[in-house]
N, C-alpha and C positions, 0 to 999 in steps of 0.2 A: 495587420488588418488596417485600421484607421491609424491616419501617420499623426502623430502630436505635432509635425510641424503644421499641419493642417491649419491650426487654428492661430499659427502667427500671421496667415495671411488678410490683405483687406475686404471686409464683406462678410467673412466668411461664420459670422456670429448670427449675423441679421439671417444670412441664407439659412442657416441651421433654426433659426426661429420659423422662417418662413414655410420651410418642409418640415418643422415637427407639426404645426398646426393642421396644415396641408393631411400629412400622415393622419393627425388625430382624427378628422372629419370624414378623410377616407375610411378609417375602420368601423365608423360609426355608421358609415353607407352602408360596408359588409356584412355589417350586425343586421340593420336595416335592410337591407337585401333580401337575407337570409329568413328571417321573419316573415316579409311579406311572403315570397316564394312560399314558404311553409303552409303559410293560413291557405294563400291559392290551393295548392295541393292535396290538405286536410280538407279544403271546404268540398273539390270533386269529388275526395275518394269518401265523402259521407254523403254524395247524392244530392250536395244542394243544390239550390237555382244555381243556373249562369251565371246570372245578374251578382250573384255575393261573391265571387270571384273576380267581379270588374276592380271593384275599389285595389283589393290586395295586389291584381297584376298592375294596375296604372300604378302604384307606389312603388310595385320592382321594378317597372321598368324607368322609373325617373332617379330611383336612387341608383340603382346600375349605371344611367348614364352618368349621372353628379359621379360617379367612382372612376367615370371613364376621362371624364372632364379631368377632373383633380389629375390622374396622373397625366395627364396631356399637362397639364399646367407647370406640375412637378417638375418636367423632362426638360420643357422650356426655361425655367426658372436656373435649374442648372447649366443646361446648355449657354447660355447667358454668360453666368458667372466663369464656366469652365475656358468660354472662348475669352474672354476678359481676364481672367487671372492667367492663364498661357500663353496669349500675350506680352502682356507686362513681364511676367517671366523673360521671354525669350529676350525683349529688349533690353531687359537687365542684362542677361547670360552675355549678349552681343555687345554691350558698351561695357563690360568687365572685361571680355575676351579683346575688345578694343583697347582699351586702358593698360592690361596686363599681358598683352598676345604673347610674346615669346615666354614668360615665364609659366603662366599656365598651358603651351605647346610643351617644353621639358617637363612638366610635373606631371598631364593628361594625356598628352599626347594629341596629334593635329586629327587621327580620323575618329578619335574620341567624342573630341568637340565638335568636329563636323556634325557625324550620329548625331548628339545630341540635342544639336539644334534643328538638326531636321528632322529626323526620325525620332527622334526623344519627344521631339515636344508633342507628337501625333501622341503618344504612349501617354504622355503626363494628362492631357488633356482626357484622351480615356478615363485615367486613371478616377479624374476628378468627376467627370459625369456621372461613373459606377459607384465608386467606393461610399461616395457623401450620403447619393440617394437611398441608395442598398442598405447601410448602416441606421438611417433614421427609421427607415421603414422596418429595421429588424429588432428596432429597442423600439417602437411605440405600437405598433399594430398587434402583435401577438400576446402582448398585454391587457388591450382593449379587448380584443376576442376573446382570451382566458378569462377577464372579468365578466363577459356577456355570457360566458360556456356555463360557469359557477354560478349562474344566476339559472338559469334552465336545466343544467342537470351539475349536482356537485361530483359523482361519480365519475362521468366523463371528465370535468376540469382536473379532477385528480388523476387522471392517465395521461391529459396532454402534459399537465404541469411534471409529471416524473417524465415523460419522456422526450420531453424537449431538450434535457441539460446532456442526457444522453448520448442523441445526437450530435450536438455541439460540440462535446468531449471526442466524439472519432472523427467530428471535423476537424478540430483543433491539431489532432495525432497526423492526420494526412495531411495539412496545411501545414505543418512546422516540415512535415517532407517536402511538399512543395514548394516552401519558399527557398528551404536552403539550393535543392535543386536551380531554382530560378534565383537564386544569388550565381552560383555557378555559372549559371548559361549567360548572364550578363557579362561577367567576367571573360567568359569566353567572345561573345561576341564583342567587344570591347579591342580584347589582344586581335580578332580578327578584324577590324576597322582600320585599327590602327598598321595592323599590318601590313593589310591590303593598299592601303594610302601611301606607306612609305615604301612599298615596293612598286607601286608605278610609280613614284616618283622618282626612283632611283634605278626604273626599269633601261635606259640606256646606256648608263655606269655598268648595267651586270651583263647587259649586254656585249658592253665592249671587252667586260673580262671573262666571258663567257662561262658567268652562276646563273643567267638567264632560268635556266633546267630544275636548279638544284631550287631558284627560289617557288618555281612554280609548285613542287613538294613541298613546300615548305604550306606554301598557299595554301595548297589542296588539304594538309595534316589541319590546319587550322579550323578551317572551313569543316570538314569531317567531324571534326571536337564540337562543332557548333552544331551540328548536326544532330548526333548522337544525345547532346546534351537537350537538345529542343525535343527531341525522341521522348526520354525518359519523363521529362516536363507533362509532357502529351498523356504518356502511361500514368500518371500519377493525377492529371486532371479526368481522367477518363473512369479510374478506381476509385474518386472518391464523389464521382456525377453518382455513378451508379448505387454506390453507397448510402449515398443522399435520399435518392429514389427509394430503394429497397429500404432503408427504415421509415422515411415520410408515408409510403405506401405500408407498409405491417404494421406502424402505430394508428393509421387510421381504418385499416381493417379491424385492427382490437380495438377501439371504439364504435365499431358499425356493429361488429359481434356481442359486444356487450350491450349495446343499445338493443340490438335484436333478440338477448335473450330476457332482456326483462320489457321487451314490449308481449311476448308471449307468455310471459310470468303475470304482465299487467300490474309489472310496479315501475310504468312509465307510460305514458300517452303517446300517441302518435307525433302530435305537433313540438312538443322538446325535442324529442327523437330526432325527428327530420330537420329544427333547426341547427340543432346539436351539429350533427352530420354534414350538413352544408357547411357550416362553420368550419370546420377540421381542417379540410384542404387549404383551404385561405390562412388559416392558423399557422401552417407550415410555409404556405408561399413565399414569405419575403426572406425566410432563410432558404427555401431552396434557389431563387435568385441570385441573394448572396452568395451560394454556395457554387452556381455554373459560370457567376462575372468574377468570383474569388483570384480564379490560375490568370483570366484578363487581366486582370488588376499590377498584381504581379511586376511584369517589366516598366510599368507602368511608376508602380512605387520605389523601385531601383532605380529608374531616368529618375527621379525626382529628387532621390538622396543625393545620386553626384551630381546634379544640377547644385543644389542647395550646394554641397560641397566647393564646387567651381566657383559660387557668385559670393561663397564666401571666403574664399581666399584673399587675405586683406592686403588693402590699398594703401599704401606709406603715404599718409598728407604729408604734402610739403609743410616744413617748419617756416618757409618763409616766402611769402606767396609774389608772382612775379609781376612787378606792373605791368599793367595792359598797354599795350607798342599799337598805332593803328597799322603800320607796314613795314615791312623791312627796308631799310633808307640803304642808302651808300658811307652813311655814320655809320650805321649801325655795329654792331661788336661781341663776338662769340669766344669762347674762351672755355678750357676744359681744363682744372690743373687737378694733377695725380689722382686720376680715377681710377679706382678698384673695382672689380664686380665680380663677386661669385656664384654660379646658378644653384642651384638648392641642390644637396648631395652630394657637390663636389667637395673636393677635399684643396684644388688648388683656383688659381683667380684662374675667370676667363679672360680680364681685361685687367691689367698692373700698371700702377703709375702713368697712365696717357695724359699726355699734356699737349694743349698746341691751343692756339688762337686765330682766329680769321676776323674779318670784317669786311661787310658790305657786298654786293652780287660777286665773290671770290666764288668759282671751282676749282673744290678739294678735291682730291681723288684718293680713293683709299686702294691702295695694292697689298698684296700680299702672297704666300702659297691658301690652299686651300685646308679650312682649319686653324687661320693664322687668329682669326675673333675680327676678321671686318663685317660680318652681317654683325655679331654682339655689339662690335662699336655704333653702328649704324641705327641698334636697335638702343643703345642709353641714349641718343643724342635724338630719338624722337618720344624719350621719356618714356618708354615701355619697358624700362627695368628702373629699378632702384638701387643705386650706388652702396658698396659695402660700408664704405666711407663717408655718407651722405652727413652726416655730422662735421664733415670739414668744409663741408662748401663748395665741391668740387668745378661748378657751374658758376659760370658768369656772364650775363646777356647786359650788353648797355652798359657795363662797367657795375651790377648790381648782384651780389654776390646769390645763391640759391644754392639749397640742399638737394632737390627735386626738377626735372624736367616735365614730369608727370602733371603737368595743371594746363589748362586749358585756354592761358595764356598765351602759352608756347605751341602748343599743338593743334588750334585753331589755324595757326600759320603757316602747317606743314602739312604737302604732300609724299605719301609714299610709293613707289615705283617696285615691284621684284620682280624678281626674270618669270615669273606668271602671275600680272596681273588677274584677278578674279573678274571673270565677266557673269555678270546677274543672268538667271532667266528673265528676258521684257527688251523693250524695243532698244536700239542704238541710242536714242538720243535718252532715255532714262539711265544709262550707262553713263553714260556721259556725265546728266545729273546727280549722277555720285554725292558729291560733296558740297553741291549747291540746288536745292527743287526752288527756282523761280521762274520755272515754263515758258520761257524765254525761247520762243524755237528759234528768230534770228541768230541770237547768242549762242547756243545749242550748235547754228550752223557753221558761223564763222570761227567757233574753235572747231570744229570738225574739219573746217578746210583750213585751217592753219597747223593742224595737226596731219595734216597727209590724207586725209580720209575723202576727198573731192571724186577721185576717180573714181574710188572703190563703191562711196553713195550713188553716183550719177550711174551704176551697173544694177543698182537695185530697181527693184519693182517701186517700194515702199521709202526709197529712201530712208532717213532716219527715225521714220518710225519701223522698220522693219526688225521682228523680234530675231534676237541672237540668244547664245546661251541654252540650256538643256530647251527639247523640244522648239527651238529654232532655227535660224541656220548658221550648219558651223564658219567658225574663220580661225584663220591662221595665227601665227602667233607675232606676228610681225603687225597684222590690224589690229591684234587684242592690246600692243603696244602702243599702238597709236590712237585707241577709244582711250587708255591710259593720260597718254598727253592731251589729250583731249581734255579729259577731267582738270589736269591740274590747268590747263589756257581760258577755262570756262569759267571757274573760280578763281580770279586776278589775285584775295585775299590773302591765299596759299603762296607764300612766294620765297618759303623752304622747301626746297627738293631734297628727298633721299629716295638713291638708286642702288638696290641691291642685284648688283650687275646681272641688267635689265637685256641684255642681247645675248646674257651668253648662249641661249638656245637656237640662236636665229644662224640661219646660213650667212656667208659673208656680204652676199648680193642684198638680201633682207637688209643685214644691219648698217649697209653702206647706205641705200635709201632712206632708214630711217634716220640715221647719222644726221644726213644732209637735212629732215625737218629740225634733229631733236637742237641740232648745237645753237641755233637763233633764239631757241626756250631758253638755251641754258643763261647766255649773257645777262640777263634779267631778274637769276633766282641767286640766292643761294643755294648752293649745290654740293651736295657730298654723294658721291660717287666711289660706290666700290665695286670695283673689277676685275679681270684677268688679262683683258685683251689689252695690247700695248698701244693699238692705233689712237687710243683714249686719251692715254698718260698725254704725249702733246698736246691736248685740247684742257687739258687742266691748268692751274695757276699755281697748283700747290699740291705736292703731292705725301703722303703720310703711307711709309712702309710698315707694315704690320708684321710679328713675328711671333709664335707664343704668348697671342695676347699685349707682347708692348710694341710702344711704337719705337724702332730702333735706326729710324729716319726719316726727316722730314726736309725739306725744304720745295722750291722750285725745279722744274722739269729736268734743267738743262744743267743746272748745276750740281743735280744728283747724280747726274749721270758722268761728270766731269771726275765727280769724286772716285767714280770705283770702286763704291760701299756697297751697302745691302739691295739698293736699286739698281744698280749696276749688272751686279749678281743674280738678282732675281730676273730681271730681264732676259741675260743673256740663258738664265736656268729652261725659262720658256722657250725661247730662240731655238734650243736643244745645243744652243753653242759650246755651252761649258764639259 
């Protein structure tokens, strides 16, 4: 029901003040309400003047409204809070997932986190709108009313009060079904996210080895489970609506019954009777509410647990924090000795003893077969893992030794590139803005044409403001490359590049074009570059062969290849020579 994380959030004390008070003056209405209503009624059905019936209807009709007011205010008050704290959520979730991306992709999974942040946060924010107001309204109002009941007829408060706990208890029995149900169905939908994500991602791989078919079954088994599971979910909110109904309705008929037989007994008046009676329904309302937003709530409170989960997966502070560099110079000086790195669960290193040093606008190039750990190295050296060895100091910038790459010293200075840059929904040039909003549109424009992007604007309607990205229009993967270098030429700041071999999807004609913009970027950055294609290796300074995680070669282009070592080899492995 009510999450105890609830209450570590900020606000959320003051809001709980705010709507109990809220609650309390609303039930006061009710009482109110109810009363006047009655006297109106009593006064017709004894033949008085019109006129003694004005007073009691102008009082129900203004305390009705004040009940209608308050919850209007209520919804507001929340909606407020719930768009404000999901929020701040989400940009937490987003600057953790930034901070930690690859280690929380192995431990969540990539269409985990995606869900979550999109689809999750719609759910969390439900969550908070429902469960907060529902709950205050279900612990203050039905106590006020049982006070007001017990004050007009003791009889009747003693049948609400035995049969409220009642109800409560078969809620309780259906809700502990429901939830685990809806534990399940998250679980399921979860494996189907993630599934779905990594088989389009890998849909040209199974393609080319023809599981195309088989993963489509696999799809479909998935999705089915989700299916079936959201079913049973359904069945189970539907048995315990009705439930709800059918005892809130027969407890308040054995209160209409028993008021009815002792108004013909005449050991009770009309006007208790009829207050009594109005009263009831209302008495039950804020638990039948709770009871049809309950099964809503639901995924709602699942997004919020692995949420909290995600953003609590801890962050290794550096032990030794890095001086702040205004740019990367032609001094400047990078250096990696015997780094380790294992991902959570494994049993062996993903990356063993790498050593190597560069200095100054050097492009590195990282080669390898596929699985060799050049996206892992790729991903320590923009500080989004934490070294197993981080106690030796494996890092050294500027000749100043560090445990961590992880600080915002280092990473304020880098750009990252992958063979599918993310393109936002919202216009080009906000894409663009990426990494820098100072709505600069000159600037905006001349990295756009220094990045390739001239002809392809001067074909739009809208130029660079024209929306791309879901519900935009699409583009290729060759311009999603080049809104990429866009980004990094727009923010000068950024003047570490990492490429995690950024063409390999592009036909040769694409990647020869964008060749031609990207290599004049490169001279300028620092550059680490990992790749497949060989046309590259020449356009590097330095190249690092990757194998099982170590580096088992390094030097210059032409001299690696002189040797007839691991470079050599792998090369010619490609070629299909060997």
């Amino acid at each position: 029901m009510f999450d105890k994380e609830l209450m570590n959030f900020p606000g959320i004390k003051k809001l709980i003040t705010k709507l109990g008070l809220l609650a309390f003056i609303q039930s006061l209405a009710i009482v109110f309400e109810a009363l006047f209503l009655s006297r109106a009624i009593v006064n017709a059905w004894m033949l008085k003047k019109v006129t003694a019936s004005f007073d009691p209807m102008l009082f129900f009709f203004l305390t009705f409204m004040l009940r209608y007011l308050i919850t209007r205010i209520e919804q507001q008050i929340c909606d407020r809070w719930a768009n404000q704290t999901s929020a701040d959520l989400k940009q937490r979730l987003l600057k953790h997932m930034y901070k930690l991306g690859p280690t929380l992709v192995s431990q969540f999974g990539s269409g985990n986190l995606v869900t979550l942040a999109l689809d999750g946060m719609d759910k969390i924010k439900n969550y908070f709108n429902l469960i907060i107001l529902k709950m205050i309204n279900l612990t203050i109002i039905p106590i006020v009313l049982l006070i007001a009941v017990f004050f007009k007829d003791h009889l009747s408060g003693i049948v609400l009060l035995l049969v409220f706990p009642i109800i409560i208890y078969f809620m309780i029995i259906l809700g502990v079904a429901a939830k685990n149900k809806s534990d399940q169905q998250y679980d399921t939908y979860t494996k189907m996210s993630n599934n779905f994500i990594e088989t389009i991602r890998g849909l040209k791989t199974l393609k080319l080895f023809g599981l195309s078919h088989q993963y489509r079954k696999n799809i479909y088994n998935v999705s089915e489970n989700y299916r079936k599971s959201t079913m049973s979910i359904l069945k189970i909110a539907l048995l315990s609506m009705f439930a709800l109904d059918f005892l809130t309705t027969i407890s308040i008929a054995i209160v209409a019954v028993f008021l009815g037989v002792r108004l013909i007994n005449g050991s009770i008046t009309l006007y208790p009777a009829l207050a009594v009676l109005i009263i009831s329904p209302d008495y039950f309302l804020p638990l039948r509410d709770f009871g049809n937003d309950y099964h809503a709530t639901l995924n709602g409170k699942n997004a919020l647990k692995q949420l909290i989960k995600v953003i609590r997966v801890p962050i290794v502070k550096a032990k030794v924090a890095l001086k702040p560099f205004q740019s990367w110079q032609p001094g400047s000086t990078f250096q990696i000795n015997h780094l380790n790195y294992r991902y959570p669960h494994d049993e062996n290193n993903s990356l063993s003893d790498i050593s190597f040093q560069c200095h100054g606008n050097m492009k590195i190039g990282i080669v390898g077969p596929s699985g060799a750990g050049k996206s892992t190295l790729l991903n320590a050296i923009g500080g989004w893992l934490t070294p197993s060895n981080a106690s030796n100091y494996p890092f050294q910038i500027n000749h100043q030794k560090i445990d961590s790459l992880a600080q915002s010293n280092w990473q304020q200075h880098i750009s990252y590139i992958p063979q599918n840059p993310y393109i936002f929904a919202g216009t080009i040039k906000a894409n663009i803005e990426f990494y820098r909003h100072d709505h600069n549109r000159y600037r905006v424009s001349k990295a756009a044409e220094a990045a390739g992007l001239a002809s392809f604007l001067k074909s739009l309607r809208y130029g660079i403001d024209t929306r791309i990205g879901k519900g935009g229009r699409n583009i290729s993967g060759g311009q999603a490359q080049r809104i990429a270098l866009a980004r990094i030429l727009f923010d000068q700041n950024r003047s570490v590049l990492l490429f995690d071999e950024p063409t390999a999807h592009l036909d040769i004609e694409t990647e020869y074009e964008l060749k031609k913009t990207m290599l004049p970027i490169l001279n300028h950055h620092l550059v680490f570059f990992a790749t497949h294609r060989l046309h590259w290796m020449n356009n590097m300074d330095y190249l690092l062969v990757v194998q099982n995680g170590r580096i088992v070669e390094q030097g210059k282009p032409e001299a690696l290849m002189e040797k007839h070592g691991a470079c050599y080899q792998l090369v010619m492995q490609i070629r299909g020579e060997e």
